[in-house]
ROGU-731149 format. One record per residue (C-alpha): residue in three letters; residue number from 1; x negated, y, z negated. Coordinates in Angstrom, 3 decimals. Example, Ala and Ser with C-alpha at 12.3 -4.5 7.8 and 13.67 -1.06 7.14 Angstrom:
BEGIN
<site 'ALA' 1 <-12.300 -4.500 -7.800>>,
<site 'SER' 2 <-13.670 -1.060 -7.140>>,
//
This chain:
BEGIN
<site 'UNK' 1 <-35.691 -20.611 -124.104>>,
<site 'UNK' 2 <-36.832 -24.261 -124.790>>,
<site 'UNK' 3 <-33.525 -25.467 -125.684>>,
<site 'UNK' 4 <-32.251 -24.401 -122.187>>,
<site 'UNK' 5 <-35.404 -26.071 -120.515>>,
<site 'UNK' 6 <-34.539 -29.107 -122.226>>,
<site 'UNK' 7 <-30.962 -28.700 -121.623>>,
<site 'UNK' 8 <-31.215 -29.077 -118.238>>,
<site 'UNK' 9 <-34.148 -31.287 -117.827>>,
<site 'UNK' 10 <-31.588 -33.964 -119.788>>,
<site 'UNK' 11 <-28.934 -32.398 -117.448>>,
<site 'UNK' 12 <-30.608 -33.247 -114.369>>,
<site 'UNK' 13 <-31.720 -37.061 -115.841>>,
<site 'UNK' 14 <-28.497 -38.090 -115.916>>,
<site 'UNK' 15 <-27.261 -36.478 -112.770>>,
<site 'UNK' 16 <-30.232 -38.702 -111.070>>,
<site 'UNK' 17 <-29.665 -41.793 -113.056>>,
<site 'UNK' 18 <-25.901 -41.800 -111.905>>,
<site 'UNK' 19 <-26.801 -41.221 -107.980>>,
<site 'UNK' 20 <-29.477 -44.144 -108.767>>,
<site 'UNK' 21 <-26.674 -46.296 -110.058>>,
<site 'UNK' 22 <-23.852 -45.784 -107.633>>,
<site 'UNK' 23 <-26.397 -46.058 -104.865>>,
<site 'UNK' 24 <-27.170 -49.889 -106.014>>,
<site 'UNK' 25 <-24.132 -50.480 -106.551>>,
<site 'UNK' 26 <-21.934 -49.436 -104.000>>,
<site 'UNK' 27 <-21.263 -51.182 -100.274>>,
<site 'UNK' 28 <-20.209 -50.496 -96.827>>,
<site 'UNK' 29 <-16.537 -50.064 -96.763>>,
<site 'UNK' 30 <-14.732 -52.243 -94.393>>,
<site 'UNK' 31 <-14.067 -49.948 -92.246>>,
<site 'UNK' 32 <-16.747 -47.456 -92.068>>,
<site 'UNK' 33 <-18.337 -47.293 -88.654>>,
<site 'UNK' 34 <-20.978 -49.359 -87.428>>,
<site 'UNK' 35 <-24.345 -47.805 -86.615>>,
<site 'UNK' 36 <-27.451 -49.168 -84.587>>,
<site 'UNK' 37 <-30.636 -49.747 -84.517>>,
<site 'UNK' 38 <-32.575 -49.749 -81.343>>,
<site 'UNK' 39 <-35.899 -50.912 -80.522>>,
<site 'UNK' 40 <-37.631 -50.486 -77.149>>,
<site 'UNK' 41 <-40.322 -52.751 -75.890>>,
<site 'UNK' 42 <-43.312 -51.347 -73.598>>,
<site 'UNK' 43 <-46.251 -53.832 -72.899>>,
<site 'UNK' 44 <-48.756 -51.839 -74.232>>,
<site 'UNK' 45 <-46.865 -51.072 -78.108>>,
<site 'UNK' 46 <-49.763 -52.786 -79.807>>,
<site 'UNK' 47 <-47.194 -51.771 -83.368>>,
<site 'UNK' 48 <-44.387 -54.174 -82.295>>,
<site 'UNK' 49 <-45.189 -56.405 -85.538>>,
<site 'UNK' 50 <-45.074 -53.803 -87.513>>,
<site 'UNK' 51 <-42.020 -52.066 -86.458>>,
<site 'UNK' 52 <-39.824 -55.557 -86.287>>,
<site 'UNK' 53 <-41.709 -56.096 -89.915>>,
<site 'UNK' 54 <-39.581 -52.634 -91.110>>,
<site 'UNK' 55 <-36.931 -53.338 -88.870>>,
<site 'UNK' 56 <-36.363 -56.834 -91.243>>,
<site 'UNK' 57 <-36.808 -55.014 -94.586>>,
<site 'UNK' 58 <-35.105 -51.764 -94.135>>,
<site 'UNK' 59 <-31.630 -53.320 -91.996>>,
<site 'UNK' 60 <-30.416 -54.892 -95.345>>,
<site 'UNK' 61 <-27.442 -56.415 -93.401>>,
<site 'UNK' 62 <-25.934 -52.887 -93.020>>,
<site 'UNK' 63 <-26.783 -52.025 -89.231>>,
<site 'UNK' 64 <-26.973 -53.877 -85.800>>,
<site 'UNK' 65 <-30.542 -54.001 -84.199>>,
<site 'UNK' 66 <-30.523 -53.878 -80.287>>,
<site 'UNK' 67 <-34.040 -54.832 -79.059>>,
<site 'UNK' 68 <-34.542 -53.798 -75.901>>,
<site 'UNK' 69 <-37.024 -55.109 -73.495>>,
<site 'UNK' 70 <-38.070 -52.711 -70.540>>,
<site 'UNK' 71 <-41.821 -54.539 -70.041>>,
<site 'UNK' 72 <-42.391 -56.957 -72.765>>,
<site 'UNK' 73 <-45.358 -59.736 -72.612>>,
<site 'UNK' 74 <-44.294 -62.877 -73.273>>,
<site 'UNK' 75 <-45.865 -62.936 -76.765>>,
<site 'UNK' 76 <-43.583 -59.781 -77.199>>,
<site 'UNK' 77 <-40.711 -61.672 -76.290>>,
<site 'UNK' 78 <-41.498 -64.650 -78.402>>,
<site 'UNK' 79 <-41.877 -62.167 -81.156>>,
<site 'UNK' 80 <-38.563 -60.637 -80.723>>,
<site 'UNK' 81 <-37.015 -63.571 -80.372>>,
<site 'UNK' 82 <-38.115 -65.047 -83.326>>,
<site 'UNK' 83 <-36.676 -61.514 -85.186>>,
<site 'UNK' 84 <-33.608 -62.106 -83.657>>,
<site 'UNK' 85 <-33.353 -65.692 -84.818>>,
<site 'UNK' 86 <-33.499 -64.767 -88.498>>,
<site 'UNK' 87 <-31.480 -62.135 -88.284>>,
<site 'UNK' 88 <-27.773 -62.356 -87.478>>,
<site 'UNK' 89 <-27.390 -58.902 -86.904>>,
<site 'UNK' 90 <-29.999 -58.529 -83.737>>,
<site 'UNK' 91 <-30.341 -58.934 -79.843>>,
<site 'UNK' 92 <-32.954 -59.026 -77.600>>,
<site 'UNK' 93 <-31.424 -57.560 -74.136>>,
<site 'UNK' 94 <-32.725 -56.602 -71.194>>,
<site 'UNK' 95 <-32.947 -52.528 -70.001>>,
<site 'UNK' 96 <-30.313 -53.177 -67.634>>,
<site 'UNK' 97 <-27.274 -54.378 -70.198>>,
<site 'UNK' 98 <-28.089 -52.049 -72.723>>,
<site 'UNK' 99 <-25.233 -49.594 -72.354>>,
<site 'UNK' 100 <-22.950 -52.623 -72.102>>,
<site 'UNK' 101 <-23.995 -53.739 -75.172>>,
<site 'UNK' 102 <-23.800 -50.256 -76.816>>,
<site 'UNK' 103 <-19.991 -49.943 -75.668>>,
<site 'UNK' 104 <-19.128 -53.353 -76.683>>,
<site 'UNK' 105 <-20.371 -52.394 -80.468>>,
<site 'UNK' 106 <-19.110 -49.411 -80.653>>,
<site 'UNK' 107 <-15.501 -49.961 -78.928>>,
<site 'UNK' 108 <-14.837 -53.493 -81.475>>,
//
């Protein structure tokens, strides 16, 4: 009974060492589809910091991030702006162009 516990317990290591590997390893194909990221702004998100903070760690290059400002303060804006600065990837819109800007990424 041990030898099938262990068995699969080894089984099961590689399985999740391969998966771990490939994942690192592989990239976007050329032409797999884009997908977006999109951030509203409200005046009173008191978490905007924090959210553009993830936004910046977990877009890795790999997805477009469409900020979107429907009542920003201007230290929101300057904020977003400054996100969208350092990363290539990102726009800071207003509410009123955002499905313009949604058709224009996903019809190139």
């Amino acid at each position: 009974m041990d030898s099938i516990i262990i068995t699969a317990a080894v089984i099961l290591a590689v399985i999740c060492i391969i998966e771990i590997v490939l994942f690192f390893l592989s990239s976007p194909a050329a032409g797999t589809p884009a997908y977006v990221s999109v951030l509203p702004v409200f005046e009173n998100d008191t978490e905007l910091s924090e959210r553009l903070e993830y936004l910046a760690i977990k877009s890795c290059g790999r997805r477009k991030v469409v900020i979107v400002d429907y009542s920003a303060t201007p230290e929101q804006e300057e904020m977003c702006r400054g996100f969208v600065k350092n990363s290539p990837d990102a726009v800071f819109i207003p509410a009123s162009e955002l499905e313009k800007t949604l058709k224009e990424m996903f019809s190139a």
